[in-house]
N, C-alpha and C positions, 0 to 999 in steps of 0.2 A: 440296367447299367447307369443311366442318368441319375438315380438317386443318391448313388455314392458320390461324385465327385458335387453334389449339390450341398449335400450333408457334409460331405469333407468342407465344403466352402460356406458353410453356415456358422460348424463349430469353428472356423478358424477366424471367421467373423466375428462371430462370440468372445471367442478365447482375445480378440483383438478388443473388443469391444469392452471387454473386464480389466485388463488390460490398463486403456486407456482412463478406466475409471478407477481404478486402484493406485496411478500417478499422484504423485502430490502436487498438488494446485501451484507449487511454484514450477514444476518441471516445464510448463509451455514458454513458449518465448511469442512477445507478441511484437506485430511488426509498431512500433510508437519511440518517436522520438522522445517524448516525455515517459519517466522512468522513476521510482520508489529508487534514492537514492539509498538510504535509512532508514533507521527509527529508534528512538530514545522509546522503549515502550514502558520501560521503570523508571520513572522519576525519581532523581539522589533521596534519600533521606525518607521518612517515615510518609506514607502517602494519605494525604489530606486535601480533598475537593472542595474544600471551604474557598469562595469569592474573595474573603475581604485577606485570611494566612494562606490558603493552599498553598500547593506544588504542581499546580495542573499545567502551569507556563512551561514544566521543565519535562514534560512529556510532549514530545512530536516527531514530527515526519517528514523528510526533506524529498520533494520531489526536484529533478533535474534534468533541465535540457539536453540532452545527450547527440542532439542534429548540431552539424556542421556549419548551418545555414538559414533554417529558420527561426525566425520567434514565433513562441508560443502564445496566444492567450489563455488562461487558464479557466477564464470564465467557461459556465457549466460544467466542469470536470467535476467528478465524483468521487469520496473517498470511502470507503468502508471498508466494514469488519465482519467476521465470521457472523457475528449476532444479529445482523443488521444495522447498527449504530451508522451512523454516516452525515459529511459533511458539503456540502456543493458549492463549490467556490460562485459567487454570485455576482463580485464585482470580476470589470476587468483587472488582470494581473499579466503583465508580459516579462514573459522570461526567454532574454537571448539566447542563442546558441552560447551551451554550457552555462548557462546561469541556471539558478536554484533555490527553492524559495523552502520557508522551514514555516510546517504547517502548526503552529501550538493551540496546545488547550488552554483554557481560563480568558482570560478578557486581556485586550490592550486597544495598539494604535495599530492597523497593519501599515504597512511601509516599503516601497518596491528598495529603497533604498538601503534598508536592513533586511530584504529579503524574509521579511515575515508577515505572517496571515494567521491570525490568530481565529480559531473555532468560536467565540465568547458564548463557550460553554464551560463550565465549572467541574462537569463527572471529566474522568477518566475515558479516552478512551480504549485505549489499549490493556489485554489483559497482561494479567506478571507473568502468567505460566504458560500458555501459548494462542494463538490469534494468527489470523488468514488477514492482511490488508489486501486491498482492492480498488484498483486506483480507474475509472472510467473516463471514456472522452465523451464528451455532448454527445455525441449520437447514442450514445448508450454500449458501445463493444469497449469490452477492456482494453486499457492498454497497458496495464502489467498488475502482477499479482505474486505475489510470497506470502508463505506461511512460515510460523517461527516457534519453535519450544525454548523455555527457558536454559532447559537442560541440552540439548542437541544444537542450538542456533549460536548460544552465547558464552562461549567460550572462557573470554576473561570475565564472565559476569558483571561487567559492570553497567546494563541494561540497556546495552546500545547494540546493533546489528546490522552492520553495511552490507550495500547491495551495487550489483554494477559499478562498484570503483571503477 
């Protein structure tokens, strides 16, 4: 008689277990003041990774302080994608309660004052048709995470996709 209720509690383990991994990666909520506001993940107009003409500027990712009370540093925080691609903030960057810093591709000046931090990388890195971002604190445990299709996420297509308004 012990092996039924074991077996009953194994496949319901199971069944929990499949479950869980059949979720879609944006379903968890992680406890982190710091939050993937956005993402501009199609840049307007014909997309071109060239340094000196691209549009790589006008692809990014706005991460936001969503605490009432703390600032954030953002140094060490991690950004990646389904592929692996990824960015790690290296200088310090402090962002107040409710402030938000907008992560771009291509090369510039980052600036606390315009709230950006540029990648000064030239690819792309967001795809057009769908992508997992994944947004890490220094220790290494996420603190948030969305997946997105071009078709199911973006509605008015105009290649932008907000998150936690």
């Amino acid at each position: 008689m012990r092996k039924r209720p074991v077996a009953a509690a194994a496949a319901v383990t199971a069944g929990a277990l499949s479950f869980l991994a059949a979720a879609p990666a944006q379903a968890a909520e992680y406890h982190s003041a710091l939050k993937i506001r956005g993402v501009q993940y199609d840049a307007p107009g014909r997309d071109s990774n060239s340094c000196s003409s691209g549009n790589t500027d006008e692809e990014y990712l706005t991460i936001k302080n969503y605490s009432s009370s703390a600032t954030i540093n953002l140094k060490g925080y991690v950004v990646k994608d389904a592929t692996g691609n990824r960015f790690t903030f290296t200088a310090s960057h402090y962002l107040q309660p409710g402030d938000y810093v907008k992560l771009r591709g291509g090369h510039g000046t980052d600036s606390d004052t315009y709230n950006v931090v540029y990648r000064d990388n030239c690819n792309f890195m967001w795809n057009n048709d769908r992508d997992t971002i994944y947004l890490y604190k220094p220790s290494g445990s996420r603190s948030d995470v969305h997946a997105y299709t071009k078709s199911g996420s973006d509605s008015d297509g105009n290649g932008y996709i907000g998150y936690h308004s």
